[in-house]
DSSP file (Angstrom, degrees, kcal/mol; ACC not computed):
  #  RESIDUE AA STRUCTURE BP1 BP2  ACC     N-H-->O    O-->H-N    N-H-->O    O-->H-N    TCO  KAPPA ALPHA  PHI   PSI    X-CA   Y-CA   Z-CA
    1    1 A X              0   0    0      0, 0.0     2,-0.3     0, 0.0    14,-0.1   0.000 360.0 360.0 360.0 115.5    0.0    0.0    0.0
    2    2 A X        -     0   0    0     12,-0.5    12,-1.9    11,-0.1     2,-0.5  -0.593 360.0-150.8 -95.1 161.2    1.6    3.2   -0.9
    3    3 A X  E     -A   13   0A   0     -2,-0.3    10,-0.3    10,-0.2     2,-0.2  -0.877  11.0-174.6-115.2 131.9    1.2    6.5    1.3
    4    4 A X  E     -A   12   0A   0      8,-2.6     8,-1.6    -2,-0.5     2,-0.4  -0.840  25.4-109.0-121.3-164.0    1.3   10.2    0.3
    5    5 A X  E     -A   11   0A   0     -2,-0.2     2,-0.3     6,-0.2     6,-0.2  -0.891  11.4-137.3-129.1 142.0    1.1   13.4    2.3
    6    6 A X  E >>  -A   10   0A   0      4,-0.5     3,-6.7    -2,-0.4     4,-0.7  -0.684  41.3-103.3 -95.1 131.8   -1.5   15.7    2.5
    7    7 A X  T 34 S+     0   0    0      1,-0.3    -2,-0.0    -2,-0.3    -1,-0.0   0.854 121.2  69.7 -53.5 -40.7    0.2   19.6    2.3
    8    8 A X  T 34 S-     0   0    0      1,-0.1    -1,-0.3     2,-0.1    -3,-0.0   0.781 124.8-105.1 -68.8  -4.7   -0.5   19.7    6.1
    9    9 A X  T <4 S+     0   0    0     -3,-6.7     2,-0.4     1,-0.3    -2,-0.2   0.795  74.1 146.2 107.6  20.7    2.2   17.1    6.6
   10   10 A X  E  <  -A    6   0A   0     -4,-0.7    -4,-0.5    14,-0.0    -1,-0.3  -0.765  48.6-130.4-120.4 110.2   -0.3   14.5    7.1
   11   11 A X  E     -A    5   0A   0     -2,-0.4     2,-0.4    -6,-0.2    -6,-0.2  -0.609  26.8-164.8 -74.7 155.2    0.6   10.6    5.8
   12   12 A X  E     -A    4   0A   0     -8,-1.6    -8,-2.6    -2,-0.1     2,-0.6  -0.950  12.7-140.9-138.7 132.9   -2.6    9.0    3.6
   13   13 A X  E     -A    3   0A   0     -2,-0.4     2,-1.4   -10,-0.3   -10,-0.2  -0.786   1.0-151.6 -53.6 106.0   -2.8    5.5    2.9
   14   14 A X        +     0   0    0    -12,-1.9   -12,-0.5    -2,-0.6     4,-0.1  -0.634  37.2 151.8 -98.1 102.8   -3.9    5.1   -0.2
   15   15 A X  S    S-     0   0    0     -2,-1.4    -1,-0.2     2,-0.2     3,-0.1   0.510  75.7-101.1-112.7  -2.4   -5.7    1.3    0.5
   16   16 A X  S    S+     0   0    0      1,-0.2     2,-0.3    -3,-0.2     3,-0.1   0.936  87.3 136.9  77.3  58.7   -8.4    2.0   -2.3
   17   17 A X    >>  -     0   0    0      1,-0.3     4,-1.3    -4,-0.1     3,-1.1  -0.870  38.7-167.4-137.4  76.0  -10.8    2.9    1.0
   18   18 A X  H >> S+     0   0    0     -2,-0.3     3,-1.5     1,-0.2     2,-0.7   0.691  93.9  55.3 -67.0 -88.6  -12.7    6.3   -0.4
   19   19 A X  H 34 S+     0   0    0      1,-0.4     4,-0.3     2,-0.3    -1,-0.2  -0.029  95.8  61.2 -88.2  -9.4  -13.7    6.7    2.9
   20   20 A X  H <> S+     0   0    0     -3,-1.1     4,-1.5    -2,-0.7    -1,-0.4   0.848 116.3  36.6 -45.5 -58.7   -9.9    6.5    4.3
   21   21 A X  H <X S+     0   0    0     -3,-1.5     4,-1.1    -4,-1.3    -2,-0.3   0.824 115.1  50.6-119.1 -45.8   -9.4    9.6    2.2
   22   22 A X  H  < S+     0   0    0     -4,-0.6     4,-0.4    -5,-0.3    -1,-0.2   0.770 114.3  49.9 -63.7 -31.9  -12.8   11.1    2.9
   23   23 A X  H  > S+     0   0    0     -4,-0.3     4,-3.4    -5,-0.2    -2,-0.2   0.919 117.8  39.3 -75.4 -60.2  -11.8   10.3    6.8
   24   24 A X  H  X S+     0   0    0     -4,-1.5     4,-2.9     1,-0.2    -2,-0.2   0.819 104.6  59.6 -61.5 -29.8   -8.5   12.1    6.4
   25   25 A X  H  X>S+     0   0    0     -4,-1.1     4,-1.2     2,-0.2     5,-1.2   0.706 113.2  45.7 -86.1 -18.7   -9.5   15.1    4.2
   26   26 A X  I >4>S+     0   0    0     -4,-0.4     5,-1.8    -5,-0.3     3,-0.8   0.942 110.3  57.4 -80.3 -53.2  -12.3   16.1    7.6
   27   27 A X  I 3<>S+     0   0    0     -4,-3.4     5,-1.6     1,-0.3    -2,-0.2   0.892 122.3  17.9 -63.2 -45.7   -9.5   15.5   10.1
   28   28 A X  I 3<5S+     0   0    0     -4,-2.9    -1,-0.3     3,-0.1    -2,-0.1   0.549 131.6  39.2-128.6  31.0   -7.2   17.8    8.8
   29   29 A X  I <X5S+     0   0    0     -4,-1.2     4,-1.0    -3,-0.8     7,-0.3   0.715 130.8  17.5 -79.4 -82.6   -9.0   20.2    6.7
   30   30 A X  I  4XS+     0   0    0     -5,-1.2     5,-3.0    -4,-0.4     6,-0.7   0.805 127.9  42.1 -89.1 -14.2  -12.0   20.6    8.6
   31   31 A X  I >4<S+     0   0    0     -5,-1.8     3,-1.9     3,-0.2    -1,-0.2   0.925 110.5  53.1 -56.3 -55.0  -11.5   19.5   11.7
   32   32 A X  T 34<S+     0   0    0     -5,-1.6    -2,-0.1    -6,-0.4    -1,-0.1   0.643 114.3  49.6 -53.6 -27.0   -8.0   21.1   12.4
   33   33 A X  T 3<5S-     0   0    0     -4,-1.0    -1,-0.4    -6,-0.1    -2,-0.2   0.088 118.2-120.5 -83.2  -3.7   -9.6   24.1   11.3
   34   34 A X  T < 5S-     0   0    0     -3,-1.9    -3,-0.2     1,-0.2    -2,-0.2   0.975  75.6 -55.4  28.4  78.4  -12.6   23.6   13.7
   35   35 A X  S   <S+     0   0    0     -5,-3.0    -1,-0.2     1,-0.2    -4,-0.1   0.893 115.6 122.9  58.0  44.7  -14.8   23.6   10.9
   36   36 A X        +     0   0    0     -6,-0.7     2,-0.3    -7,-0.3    -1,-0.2   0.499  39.6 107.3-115.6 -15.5  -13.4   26.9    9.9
   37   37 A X        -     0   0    0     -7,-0.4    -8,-0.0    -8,-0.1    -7,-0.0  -0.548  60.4-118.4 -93.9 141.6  -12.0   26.1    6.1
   38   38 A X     >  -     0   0    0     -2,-0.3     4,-1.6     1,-0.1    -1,-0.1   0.127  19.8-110.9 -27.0 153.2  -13.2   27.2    3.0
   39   39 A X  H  > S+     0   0    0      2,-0.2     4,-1.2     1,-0.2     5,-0.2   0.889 132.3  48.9 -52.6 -52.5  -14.7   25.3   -0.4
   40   40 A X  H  4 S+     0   0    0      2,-0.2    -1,-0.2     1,-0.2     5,-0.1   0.413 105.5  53.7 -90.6  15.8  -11.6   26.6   -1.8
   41   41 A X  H  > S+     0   0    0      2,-0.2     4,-1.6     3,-0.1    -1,-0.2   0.867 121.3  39.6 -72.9 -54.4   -9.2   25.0    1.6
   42   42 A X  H  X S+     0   0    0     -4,-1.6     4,-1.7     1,-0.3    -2,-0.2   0.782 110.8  52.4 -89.4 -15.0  -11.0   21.6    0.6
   43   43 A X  H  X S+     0   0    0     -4,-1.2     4,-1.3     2,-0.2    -1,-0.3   0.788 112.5  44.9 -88.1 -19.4  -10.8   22.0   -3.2
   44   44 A X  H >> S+     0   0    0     -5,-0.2     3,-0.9     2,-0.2     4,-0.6   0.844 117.3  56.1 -82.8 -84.1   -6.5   22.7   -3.1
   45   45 A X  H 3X S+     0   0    0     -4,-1.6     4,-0.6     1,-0.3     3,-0.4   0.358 107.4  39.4   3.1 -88.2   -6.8   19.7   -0.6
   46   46 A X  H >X S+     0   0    0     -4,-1.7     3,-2.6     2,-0.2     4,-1.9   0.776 116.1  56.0 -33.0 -74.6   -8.5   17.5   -2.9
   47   47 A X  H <X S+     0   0    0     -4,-1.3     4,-1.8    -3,-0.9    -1,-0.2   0.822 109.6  49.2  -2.4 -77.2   -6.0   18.8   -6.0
   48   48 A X  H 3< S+     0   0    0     -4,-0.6    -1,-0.3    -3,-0.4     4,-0.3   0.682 107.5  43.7 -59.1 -31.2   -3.3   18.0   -4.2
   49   49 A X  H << S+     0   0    0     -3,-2.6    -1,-0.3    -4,-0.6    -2,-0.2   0.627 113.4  59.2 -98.5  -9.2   -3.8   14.5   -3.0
   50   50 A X  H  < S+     0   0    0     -4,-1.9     3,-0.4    -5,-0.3    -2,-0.2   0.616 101.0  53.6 -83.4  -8.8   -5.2   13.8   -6.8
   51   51 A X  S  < S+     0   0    0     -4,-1.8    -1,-0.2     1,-0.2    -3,-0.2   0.779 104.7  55.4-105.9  -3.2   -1.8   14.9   -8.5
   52   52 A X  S    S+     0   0    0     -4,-0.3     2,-0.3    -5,-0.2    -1,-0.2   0.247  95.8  93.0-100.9  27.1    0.1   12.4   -6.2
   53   53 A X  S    S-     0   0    0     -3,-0.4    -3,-0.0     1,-0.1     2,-0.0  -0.819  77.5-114.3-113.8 143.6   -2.1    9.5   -7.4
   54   54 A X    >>  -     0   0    0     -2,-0.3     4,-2.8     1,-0.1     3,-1.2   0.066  31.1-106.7 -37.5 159.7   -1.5    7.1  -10.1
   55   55 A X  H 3> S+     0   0    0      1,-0.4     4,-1.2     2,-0.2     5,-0.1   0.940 121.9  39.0 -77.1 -28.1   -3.7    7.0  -13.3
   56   56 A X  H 34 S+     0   0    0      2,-0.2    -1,-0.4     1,-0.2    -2,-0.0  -0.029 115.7  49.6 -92.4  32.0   -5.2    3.6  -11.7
   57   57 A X  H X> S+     0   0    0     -3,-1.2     4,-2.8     3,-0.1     3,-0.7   0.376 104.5  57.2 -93.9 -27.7   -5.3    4.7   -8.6
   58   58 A X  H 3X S+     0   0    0     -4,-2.8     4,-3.0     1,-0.3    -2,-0.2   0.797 109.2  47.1 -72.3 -19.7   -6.9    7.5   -9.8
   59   59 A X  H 3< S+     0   0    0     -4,-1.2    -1,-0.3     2,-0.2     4,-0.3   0.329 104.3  59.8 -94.5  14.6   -9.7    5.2  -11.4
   60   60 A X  H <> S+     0   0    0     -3,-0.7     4,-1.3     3,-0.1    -2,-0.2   0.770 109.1  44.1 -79.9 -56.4  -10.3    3.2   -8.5
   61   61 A X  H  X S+     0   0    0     -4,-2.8     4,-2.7     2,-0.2     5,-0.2   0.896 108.9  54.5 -55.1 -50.2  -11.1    6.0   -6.7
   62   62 A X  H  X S+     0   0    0     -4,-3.0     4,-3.0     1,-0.2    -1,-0.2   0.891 109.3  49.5 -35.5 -48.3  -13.1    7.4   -9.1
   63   63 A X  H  > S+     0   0    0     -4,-0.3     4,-2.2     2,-0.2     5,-0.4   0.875 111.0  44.7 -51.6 -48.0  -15.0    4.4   -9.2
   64   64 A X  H  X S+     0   0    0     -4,-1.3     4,-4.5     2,-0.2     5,-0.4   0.969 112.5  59.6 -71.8 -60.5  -15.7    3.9   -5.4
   65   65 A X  H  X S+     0   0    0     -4,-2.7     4,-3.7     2,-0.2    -1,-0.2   0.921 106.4  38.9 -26.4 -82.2  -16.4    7.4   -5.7
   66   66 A X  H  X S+     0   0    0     -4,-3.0     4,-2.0     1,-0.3    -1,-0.2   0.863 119.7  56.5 -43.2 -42.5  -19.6    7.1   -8.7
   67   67 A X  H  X S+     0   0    0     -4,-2.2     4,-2.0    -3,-0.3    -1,-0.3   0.954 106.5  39.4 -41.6 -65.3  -20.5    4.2   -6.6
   68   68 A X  H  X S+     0   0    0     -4,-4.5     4,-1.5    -5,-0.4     5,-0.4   0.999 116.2  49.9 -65.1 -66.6  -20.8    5.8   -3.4
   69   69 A X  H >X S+     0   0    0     -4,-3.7     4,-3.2    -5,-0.4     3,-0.9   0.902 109.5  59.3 -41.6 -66.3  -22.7    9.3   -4.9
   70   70 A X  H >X S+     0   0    0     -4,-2.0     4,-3.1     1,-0.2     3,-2.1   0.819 112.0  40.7 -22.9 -74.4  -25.3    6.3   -6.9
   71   71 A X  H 3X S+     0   0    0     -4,-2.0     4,-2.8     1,-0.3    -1,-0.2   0.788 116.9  42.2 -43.2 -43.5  -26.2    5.1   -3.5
   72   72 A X  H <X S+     0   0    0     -4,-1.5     4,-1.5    -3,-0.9    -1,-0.3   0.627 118.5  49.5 -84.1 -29.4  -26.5    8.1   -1.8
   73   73 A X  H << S+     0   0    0     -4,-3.2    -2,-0.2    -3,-2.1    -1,-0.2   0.923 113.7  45.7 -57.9 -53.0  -28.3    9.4   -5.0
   74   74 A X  H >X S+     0   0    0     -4,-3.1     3,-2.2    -5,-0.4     4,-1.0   0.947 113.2  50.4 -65.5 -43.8  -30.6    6.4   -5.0
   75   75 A X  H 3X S+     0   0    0     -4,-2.8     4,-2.6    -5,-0.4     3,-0.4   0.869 106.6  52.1 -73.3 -31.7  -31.3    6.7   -1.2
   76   76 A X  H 3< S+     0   0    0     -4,-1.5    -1,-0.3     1,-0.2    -2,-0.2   0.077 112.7  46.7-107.6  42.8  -32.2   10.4   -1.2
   77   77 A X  H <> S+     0   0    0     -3,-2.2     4,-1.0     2,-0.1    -2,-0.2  -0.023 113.8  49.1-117.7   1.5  -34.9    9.7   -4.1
   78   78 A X  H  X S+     0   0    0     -4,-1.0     4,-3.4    -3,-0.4    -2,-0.2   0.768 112.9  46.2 -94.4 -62.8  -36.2    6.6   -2.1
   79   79 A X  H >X S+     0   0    0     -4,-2.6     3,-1.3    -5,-0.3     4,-0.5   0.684 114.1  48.8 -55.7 -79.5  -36.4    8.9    1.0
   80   80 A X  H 3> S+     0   0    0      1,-0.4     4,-0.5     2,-0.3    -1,-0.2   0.548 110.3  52.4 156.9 -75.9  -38.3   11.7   -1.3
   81   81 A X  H >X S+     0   0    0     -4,-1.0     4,-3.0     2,-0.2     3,-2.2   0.895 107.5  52.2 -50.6 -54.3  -40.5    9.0   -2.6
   82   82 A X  H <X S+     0   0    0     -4,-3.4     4,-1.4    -3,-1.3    -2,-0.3   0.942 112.5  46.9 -60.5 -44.0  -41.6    7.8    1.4
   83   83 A X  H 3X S+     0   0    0     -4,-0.5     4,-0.9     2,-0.2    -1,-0.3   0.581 104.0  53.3 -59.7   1.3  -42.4   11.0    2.2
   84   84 A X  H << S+     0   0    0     -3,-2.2     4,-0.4    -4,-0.5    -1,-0.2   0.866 115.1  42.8 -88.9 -56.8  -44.2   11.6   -0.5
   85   85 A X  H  < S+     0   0    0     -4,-3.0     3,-0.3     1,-0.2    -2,-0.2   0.819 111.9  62.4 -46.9 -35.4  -46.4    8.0    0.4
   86   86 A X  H  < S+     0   0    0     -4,-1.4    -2,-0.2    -5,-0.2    -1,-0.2   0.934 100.8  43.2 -34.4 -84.8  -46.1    9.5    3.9
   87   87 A X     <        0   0    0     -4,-0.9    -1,-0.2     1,-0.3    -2,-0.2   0.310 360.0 360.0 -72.4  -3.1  -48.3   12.9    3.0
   88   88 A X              0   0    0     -4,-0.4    -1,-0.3    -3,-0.3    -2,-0.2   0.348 360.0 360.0 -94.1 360.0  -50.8   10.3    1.1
């Protein structure tokens, strides 16, 4: 498993775990920051830990990525729909 560093000095595993790097990008973006950083804090973030990835690493992640948003798409048009049966 190879690791790179996040500009705060920070190691990331890169274990093909989007929620490892979703986990890491709060702790020391938003957390460190107490919830204090910018769109554009987390978008150089992001930048940065995508230009020290491989082209397949960068489609793995992509993948897990489209995956995860689908679910999370699918689940808050299922929720939409029960409240809509709900109000019925």
């Amino acid at each position: 498993m190879r690791t790179i560093k996040l500009t705060t000095g920070a190691d990331l595993a890169l274990d093909g775990d989007l929620l490892t790097v979703l986990e890491m990008l709060y702790k020391e973006v938003s957390a460190k920051h107490e919830l204090q950083s910018t769109f554009e804090d987390m978008a150089r973030e992001i930048q940065h830990v995508i230009d020290q990835m491989t082209d397949d690493e960068r489609r793995t992640y992509l993948s897990e990525s489209l995956f995860l948003n689908t679910v999370s798409y699918e689940n808050e048009r299922l929720g939409a729909y029960v409240k809509k049966l709900d109000r019925k």
